[in-house]
DOSETI-539677 format. One line per 8 residues: their letters; for each residue x, y, z of N, C-alpha, C, O, CB. Coordinates in nm, 4 decimals, always signed. Glycine has a CB too. Example, Ala and Ser with C-alpha at 12.3 -4.5 7.8 and 13.67 -1.06 7.14 Angstrom:
BEGIN
AS = +1.3190:-0.5690:+0.7800:+1.2300:-0.4500:+0.7800:+1.3200:-0.3300:+0.7800:+1.4236:-0.3319:+0.8465:+1.1308:-0.4473:+0.9046 | +1.2850:-0.2250:+0.7080:+1.3670:-0.1060:+0.7140:+1.2900:+0.0030:+0.7870:+1.3409:+0.1138:+0.8039:+1.4084:-0.0598:+0.5725
//
This chain:
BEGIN
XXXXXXXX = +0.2514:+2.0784:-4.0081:+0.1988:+2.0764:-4.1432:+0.1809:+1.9307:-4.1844:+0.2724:+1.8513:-4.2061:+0.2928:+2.1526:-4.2421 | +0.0619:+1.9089:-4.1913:+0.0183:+1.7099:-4.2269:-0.0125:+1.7476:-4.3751:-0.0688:+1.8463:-4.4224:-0.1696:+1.6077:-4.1217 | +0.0600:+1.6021:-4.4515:-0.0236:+1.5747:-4.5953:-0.1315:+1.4810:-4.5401:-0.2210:+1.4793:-4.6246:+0.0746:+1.4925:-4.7352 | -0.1613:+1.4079:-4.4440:-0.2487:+1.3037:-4.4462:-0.1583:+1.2083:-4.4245:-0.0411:+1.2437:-4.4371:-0.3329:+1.2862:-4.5627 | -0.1868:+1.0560:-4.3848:-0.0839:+0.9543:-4.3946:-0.1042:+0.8588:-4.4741:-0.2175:+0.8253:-4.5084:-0.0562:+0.8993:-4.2879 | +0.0226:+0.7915:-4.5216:+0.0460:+0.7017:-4.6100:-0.0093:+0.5515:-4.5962:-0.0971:+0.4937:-4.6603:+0.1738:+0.7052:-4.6182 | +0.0748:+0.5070:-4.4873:-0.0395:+0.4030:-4.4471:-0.0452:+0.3922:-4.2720:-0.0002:+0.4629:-4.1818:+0.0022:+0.2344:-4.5226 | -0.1222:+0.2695:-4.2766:-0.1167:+0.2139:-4.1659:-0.2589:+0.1436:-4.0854:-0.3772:+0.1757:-4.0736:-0.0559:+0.3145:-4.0981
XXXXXXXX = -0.1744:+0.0340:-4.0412:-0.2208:-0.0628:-4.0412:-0.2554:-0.1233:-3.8772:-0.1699:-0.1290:-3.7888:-0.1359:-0.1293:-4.1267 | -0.4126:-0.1695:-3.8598:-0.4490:-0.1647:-3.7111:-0.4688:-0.4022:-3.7479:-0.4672:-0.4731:-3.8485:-0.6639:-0.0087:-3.6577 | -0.4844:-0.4282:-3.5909:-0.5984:-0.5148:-3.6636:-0.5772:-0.6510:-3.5098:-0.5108:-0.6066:-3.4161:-0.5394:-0.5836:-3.8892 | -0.6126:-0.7494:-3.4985:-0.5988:-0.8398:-3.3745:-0.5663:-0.9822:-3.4394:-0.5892:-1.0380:-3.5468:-0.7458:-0.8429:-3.2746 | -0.5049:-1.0109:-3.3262:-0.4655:-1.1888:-3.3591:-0.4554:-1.2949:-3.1893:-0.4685:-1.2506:-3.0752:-0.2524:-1.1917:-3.4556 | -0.4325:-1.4187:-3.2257:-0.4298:-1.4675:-3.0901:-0.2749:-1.5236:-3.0558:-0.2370:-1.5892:-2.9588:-0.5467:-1.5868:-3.0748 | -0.2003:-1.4737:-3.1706:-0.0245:-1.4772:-3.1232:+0.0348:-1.3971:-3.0652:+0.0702:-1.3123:-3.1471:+0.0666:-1.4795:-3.2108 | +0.0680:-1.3728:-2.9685:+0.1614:-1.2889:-2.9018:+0.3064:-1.2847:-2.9526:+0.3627:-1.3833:-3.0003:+0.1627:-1.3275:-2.7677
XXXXXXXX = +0.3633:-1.1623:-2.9389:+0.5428:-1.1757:-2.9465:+0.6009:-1.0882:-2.8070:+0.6940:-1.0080:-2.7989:+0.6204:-1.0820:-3.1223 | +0.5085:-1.1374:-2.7055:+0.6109:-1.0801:-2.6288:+0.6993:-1.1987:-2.5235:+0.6972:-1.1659:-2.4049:+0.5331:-0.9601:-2.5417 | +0.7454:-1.2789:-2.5425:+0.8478:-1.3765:-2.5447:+0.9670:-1.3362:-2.6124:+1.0688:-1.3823:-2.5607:+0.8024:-1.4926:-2.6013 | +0.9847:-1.2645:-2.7116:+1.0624:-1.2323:-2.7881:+1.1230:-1.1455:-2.7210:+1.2364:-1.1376:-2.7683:+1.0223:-1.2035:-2.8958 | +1.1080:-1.0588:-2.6166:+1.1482:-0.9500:-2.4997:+1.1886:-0.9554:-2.4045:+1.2514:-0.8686:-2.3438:+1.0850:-0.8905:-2.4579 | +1.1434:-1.1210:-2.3534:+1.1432:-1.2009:-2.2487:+1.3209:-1.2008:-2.2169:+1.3905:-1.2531:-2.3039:+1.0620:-1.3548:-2.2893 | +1.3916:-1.1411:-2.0911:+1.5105:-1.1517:-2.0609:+1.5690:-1.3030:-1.9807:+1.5049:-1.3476:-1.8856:+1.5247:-1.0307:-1.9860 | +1.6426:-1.3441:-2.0097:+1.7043:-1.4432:-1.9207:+1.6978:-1.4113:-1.7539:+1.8100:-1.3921:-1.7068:+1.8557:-1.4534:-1.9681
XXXXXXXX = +1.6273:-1.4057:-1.6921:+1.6041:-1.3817:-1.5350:+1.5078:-1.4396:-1.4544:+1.3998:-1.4787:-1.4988:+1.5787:-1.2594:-1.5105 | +1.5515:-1.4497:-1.3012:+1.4425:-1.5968:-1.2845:+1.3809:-1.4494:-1.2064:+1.3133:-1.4846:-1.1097:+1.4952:-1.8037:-1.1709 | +1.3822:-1.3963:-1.2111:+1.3073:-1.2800:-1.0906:+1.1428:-1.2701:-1.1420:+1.1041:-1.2655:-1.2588:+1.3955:-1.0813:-1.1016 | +1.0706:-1.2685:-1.0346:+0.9215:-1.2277:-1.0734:+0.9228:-1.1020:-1.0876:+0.8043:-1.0740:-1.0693:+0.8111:-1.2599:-0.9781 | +0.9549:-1.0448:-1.0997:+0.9434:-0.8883:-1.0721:+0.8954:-0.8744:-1.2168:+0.9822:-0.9244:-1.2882:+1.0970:-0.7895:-1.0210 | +0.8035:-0.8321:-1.2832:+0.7585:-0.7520:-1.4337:+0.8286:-0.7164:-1.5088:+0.8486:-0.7589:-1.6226:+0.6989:-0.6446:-1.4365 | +0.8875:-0.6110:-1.4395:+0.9960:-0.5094:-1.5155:+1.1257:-0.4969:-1.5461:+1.1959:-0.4251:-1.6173:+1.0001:-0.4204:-1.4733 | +1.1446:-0.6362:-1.4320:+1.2633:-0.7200:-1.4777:+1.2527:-0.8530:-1.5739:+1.3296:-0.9479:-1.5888:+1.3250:-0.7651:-1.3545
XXXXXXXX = +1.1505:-0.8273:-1.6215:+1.1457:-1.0138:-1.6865:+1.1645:-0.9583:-1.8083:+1.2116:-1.0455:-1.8813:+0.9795:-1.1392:-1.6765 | +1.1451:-0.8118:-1.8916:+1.1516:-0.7846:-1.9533:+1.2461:-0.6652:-2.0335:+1.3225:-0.6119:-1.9530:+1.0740:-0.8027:-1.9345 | +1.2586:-0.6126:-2.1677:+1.3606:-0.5337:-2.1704:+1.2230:-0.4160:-2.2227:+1.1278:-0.4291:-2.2997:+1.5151:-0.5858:-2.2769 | +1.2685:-0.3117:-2.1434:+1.1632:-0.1663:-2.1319:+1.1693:-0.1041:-2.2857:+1.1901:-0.1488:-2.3985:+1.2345:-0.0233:-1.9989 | +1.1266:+0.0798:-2.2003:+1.1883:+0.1599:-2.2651:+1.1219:+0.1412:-2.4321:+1.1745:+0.1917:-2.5312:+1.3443:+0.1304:-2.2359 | +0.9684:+0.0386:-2.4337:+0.9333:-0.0009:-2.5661:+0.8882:+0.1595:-2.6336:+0.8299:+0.2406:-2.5616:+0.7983:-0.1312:-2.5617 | +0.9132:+0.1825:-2.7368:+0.8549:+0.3027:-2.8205:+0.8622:+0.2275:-3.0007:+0.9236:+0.1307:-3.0454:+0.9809:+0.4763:-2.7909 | +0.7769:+0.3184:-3.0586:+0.7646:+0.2820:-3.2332:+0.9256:+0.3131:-3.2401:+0.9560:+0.2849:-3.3560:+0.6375:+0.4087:-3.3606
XXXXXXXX = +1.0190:+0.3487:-3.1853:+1.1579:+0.3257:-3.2151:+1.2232:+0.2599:-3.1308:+1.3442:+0.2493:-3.1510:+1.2241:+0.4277:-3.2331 | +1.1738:+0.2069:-3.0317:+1.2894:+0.0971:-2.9633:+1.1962:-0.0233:-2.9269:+1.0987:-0.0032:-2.8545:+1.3807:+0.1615:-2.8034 | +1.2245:-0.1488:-2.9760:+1.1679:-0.2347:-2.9158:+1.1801:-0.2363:-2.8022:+1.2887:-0.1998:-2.7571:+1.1856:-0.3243:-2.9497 | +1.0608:-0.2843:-2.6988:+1.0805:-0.3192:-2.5829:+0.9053:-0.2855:-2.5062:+0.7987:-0.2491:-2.5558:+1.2248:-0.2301:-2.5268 | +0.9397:-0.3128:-2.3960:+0.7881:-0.2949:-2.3073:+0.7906:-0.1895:-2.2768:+0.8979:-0.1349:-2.2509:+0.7519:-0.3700:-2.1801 | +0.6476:-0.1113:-2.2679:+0.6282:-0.0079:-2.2182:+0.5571:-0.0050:-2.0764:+0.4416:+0.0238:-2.0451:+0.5710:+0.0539:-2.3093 | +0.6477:-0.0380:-2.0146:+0.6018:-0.0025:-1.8557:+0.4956:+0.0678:-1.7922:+0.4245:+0.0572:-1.6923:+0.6850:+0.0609:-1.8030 | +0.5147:+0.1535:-1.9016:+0.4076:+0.3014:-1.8036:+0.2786:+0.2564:-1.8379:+0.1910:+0.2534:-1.7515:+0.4205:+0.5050:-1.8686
XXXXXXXX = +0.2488:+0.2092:-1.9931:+0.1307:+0.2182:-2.0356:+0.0480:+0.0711:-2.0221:-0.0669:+0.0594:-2.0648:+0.1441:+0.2729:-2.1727 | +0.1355:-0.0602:-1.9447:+0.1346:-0.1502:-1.9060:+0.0678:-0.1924:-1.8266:+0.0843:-0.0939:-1.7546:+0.2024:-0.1639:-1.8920 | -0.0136:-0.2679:-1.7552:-0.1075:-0.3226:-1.6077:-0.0419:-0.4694:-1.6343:-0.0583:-0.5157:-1.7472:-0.3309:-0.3160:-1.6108 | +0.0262:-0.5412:-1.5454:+0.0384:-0.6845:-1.5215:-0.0784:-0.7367:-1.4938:-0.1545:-0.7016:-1.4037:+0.1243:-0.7195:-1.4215 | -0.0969:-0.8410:-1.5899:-0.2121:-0.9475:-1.5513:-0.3419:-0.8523:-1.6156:-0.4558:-0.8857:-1.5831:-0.2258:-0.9872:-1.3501 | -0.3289:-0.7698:-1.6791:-0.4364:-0.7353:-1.7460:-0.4581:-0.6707:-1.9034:-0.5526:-0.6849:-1.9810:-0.4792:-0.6606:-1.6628 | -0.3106:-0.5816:-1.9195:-0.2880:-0.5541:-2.0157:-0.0767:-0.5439:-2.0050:-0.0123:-0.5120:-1.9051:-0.3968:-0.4242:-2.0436 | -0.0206:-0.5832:-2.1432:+0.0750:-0.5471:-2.1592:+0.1049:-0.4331:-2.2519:+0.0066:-0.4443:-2.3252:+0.1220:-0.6370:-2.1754
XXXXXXXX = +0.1874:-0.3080:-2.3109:+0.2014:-0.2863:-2.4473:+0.3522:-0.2540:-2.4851:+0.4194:-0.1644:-2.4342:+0.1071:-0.1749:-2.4879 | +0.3977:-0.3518:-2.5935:+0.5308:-0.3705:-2.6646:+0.5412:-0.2969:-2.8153:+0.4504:-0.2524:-2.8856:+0.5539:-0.5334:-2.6817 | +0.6335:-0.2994:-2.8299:+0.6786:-0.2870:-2.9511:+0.8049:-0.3231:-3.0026:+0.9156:-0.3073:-2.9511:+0.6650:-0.1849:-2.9734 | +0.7657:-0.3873:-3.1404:+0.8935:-0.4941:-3.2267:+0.8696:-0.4321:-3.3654:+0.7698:-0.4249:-3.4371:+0.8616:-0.7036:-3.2321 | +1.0372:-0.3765:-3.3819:+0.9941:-0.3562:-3.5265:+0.8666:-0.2498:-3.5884:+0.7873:-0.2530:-3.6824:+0.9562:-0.4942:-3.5635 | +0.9063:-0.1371:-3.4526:+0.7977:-0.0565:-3.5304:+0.6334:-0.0672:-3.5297:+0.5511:-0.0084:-3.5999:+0.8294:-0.0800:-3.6590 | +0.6196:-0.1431:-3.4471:+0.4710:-0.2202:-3.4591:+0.4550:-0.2128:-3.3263:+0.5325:-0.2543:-3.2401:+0.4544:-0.3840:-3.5242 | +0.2947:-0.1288:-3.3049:+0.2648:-0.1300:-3.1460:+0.1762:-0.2870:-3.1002:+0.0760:-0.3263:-3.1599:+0.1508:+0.0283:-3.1073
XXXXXXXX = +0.2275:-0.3438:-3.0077:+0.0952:-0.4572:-2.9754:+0.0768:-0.4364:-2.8414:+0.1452:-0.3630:-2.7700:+0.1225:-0.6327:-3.0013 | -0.0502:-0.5262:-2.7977:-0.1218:-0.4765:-2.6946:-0.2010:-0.6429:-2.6624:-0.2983:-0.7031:-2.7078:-0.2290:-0.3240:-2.7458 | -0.1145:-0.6647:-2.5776:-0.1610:-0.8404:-2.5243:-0.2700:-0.7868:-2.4020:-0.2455:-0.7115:-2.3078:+0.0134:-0.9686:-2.4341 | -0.3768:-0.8421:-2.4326:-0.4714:-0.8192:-2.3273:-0.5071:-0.9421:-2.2536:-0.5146:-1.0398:-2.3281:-0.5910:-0.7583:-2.3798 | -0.5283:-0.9627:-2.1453:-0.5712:-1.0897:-2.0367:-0.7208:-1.0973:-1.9843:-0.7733:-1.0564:-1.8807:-0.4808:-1.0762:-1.8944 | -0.7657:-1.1595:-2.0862:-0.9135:-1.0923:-2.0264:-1.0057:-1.2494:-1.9557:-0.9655:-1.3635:-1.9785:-1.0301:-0.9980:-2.2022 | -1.0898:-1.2280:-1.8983:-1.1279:-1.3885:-1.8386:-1.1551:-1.5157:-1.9188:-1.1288:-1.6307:-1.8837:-1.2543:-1.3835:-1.7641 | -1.2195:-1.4703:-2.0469:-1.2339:-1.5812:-2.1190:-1.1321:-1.6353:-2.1959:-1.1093:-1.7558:-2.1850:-1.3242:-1.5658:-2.1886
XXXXXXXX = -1.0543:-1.5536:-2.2868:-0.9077:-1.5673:-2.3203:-0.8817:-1.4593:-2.3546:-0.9560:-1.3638:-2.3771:-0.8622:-1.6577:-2.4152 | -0.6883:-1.4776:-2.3646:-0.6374:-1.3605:-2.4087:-0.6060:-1.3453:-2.5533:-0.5763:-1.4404:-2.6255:-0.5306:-1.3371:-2.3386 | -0.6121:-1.2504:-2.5834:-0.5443:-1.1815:-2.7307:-0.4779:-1.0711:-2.7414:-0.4995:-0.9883:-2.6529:-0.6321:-1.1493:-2.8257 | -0.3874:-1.0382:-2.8402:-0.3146:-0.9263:-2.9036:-0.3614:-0.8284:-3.0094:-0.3962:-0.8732:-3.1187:-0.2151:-0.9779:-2.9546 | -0.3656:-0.6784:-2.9818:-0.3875:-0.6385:-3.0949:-0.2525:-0.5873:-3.1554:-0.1443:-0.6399:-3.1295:-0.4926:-0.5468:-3.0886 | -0.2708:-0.4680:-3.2474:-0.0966:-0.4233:-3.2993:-0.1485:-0.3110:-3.3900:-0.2590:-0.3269:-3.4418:+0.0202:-0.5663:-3.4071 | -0.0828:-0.2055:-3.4126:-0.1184:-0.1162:-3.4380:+0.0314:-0.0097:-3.5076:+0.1247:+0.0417:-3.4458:-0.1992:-0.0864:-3.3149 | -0.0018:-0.0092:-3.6622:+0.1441:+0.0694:-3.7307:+0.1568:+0.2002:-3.6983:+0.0470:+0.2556:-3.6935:+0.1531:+0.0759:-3.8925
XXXXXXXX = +0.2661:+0.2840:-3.6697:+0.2256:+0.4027:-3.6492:+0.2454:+0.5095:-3.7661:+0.3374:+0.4983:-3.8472:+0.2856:+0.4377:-3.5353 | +0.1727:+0.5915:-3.7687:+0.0900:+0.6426:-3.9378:+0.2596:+0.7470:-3.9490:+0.3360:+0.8113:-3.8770:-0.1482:+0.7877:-3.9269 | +0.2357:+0.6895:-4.1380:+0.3487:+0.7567:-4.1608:+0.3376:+0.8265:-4.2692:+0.3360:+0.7902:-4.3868:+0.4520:+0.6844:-4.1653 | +0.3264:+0.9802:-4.1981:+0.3275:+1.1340:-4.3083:+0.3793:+1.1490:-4.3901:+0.4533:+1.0511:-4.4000:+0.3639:+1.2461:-4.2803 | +0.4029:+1.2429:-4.5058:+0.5344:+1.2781:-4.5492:+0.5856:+1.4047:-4.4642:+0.6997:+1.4450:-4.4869:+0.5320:+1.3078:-4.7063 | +0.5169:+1.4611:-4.3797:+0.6072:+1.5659:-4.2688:+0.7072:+1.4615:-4.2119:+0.8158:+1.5147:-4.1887:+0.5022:+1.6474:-4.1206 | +0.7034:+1.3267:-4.1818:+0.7512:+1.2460:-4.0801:+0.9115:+1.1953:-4.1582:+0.9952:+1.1237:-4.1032:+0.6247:+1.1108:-4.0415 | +0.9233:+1.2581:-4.3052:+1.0138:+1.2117:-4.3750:+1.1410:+1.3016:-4.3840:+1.2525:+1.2636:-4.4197:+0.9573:+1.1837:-4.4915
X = +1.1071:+1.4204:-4.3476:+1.2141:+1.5426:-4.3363:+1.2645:+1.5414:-4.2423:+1.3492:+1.6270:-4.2166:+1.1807:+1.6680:-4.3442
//
């Protein structure tokens, strides 16, 4: 049962925050450089939905972003996730 949503908010920038995720480890490995398991409730990287070297997607605070690597340069988008009043019960 949806009322519609309250807000939410899409949009791009050329700052990244995924440094902020970045673990203390000298390993190349991806999935170790970082802390996983990212969802709109847990910060962290989302592995699955991830490509190294082409796309990343995190979340901080509720906020989806999406660092892309593309040839000319890279950028971030970010994306709120919409909040119902079903989503409040």
């Amino acid at each position: 049962m949806g009322y519609g949503y309250l807000n939410k908010i899409i949009g791009t920038t050329s700052r990244s925050r995924l440094n902020e995720l970045r673990k203390s480890s000298a390993s190349t490995v991806f999935t170790n450089q970082y802390f996983g398991n990212g969802s709109f409730t847990n910060d962290g990287v989302d592995f699955v939905n991830s490509t190294q070297n082409e796309k990343v997607v995190y979340y901080i605070g509720g906020i989806k972003y999406t660092d892309y690597y593309t040839q000319y340069y890279p950028y971030s988008s970010y994306d709120t996730i919409p909040i119902g009043l079903e989503n409040l019960f």
